[in-house]
C-alpha positions in Angstrom: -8.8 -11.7 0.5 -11.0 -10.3 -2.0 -10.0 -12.2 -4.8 -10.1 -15.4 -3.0 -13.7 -13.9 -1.8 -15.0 -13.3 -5.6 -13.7 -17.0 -6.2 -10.8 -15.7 -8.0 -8.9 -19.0 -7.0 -5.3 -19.6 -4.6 -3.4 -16.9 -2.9 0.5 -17.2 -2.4 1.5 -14.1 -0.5 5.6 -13.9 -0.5 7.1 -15.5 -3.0 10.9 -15.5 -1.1 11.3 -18.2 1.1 8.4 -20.3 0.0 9.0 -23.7 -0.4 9.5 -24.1 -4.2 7.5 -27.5 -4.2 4.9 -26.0 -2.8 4.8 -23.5 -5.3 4.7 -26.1 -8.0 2.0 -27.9 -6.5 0.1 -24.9 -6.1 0.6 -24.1 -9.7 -0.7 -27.6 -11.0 -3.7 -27.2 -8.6 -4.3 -23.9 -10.4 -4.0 -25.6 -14.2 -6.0 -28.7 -13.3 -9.1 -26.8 -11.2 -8.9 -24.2 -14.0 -8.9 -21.7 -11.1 -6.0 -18.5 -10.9 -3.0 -18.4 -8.8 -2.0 -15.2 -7.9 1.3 -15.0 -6.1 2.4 -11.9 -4.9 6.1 -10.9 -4.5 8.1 -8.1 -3.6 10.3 -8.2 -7.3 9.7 -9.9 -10.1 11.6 -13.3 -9.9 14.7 -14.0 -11.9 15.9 -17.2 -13.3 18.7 -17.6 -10.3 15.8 -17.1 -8.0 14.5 -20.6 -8.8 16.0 -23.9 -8.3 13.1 -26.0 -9.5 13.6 -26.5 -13.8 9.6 -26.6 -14.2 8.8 -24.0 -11.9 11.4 -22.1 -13.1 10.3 -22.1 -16.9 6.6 -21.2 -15.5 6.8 -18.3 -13.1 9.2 -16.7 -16.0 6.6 -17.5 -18.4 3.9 -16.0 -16.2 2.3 -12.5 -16.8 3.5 -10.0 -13.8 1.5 -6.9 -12.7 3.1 -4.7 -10.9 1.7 -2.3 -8.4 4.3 1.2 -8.1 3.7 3.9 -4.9 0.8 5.7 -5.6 1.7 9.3 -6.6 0.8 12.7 -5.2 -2.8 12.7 -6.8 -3.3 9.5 -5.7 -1.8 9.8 -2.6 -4.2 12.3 -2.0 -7.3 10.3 -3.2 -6.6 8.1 -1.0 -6.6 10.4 2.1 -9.7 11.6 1.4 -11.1 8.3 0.6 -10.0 6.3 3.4 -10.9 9.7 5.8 -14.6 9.6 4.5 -14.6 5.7 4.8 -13.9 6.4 8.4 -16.7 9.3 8.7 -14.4 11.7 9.1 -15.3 15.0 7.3 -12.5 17.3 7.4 -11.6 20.0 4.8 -11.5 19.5 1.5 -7.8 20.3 0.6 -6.6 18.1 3.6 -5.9 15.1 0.9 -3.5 17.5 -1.2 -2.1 19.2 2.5 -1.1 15.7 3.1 0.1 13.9 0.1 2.9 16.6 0.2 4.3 15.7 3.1 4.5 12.2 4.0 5.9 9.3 2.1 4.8 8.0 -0.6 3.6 4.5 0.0 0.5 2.8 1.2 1.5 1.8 4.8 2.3 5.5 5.0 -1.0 6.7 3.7 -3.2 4.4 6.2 -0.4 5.4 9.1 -1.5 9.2 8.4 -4.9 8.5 8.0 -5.4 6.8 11.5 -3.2 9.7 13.1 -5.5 12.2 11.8 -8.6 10.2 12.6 -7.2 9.9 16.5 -6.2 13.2 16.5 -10.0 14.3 15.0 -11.6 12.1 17.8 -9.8 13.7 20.3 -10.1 17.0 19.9 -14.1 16.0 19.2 -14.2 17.6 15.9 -13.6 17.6 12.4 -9.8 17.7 11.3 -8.2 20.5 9.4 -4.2 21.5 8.0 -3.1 22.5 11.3 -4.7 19.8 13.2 -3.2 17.2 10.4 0.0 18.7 11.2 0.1 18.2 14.5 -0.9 14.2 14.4 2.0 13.9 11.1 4.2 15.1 13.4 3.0 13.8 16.3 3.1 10.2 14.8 6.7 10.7 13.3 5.5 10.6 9.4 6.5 14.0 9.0 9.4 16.7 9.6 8.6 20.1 9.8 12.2 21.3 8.9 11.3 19.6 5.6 7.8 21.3 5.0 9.7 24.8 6.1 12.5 24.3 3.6 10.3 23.3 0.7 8.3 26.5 1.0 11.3 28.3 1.2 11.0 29.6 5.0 13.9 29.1 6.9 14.4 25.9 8.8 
């Protein structure tokens, strides 16, 4: 949405499935409008992946970006981030407290973020570890066995 918003040109989310003419028309827009197609995948397509010769011989010519899961310091940025962004002031090693114990992806990070955030408004104040523990758990991103194990506690 944003880089359609910032005029950044056409947006083809999911490249499986799409309708390879589609694709190639999309493409020509993009060369003749002098505007950017960004098409976002889940892999990097291969040359068995595409039936059409000329789009084939584009997308494998095209420049791919690809975005990893974010790591523990990120991970943790992000708690923080997206906790302030909802005005939720909580303690300042939550981010860290977090990032160690849920997956490491984005749908994960906003799934803990909006668990803490319910949990926070709730309880009518401001969210700390064992608070954040309780709505992990609570919302099934995190096992305690785990946490105990990794700390070396018995499970």
């Amino acid at each position: 949405a944003l880089f359609c918003a910032h005029g950044g040109g056409e947006v083809i989310d999911g490249l499986a499935g799409q309708d390879e003419d589609v694709l190639f028309h999309a493409w020509n827009r993009a060369q003749t409008s002098g505007k950017r197609l960004l098409i976002i995948a889940d892999h990097t397509p291969s040359a068995q992946d595409i039936a059409l010769p000329d789009l084939r011989t584009r997308l494998l010519a095209t420049p791919v970006v690809s975005i990893g899961a974010p790591d523990a310091c990120l991970t943790a940025a992000l708690v923080d981030h997206l906790l302030a962004d909802r005005g939720v002031a909580h303690v300042p090693q939550l981010g860290d407290y977090v990032a160690a114990r849920i997956e490491r992806s984005y749908a994960a990070i906003h799934a803990a973020v909006a668990a803490i955030d319910a949990a926070a408004l709730a309880a009518g104040r401001a969210p700390g570890i064992r608070m954040a523990r309780a709505a992990l758990i609570e919302a099934d991103l995190f096992d305690p066995s785990v946490d105990q194990q990794a700390a070396g506690d018995p499970a």
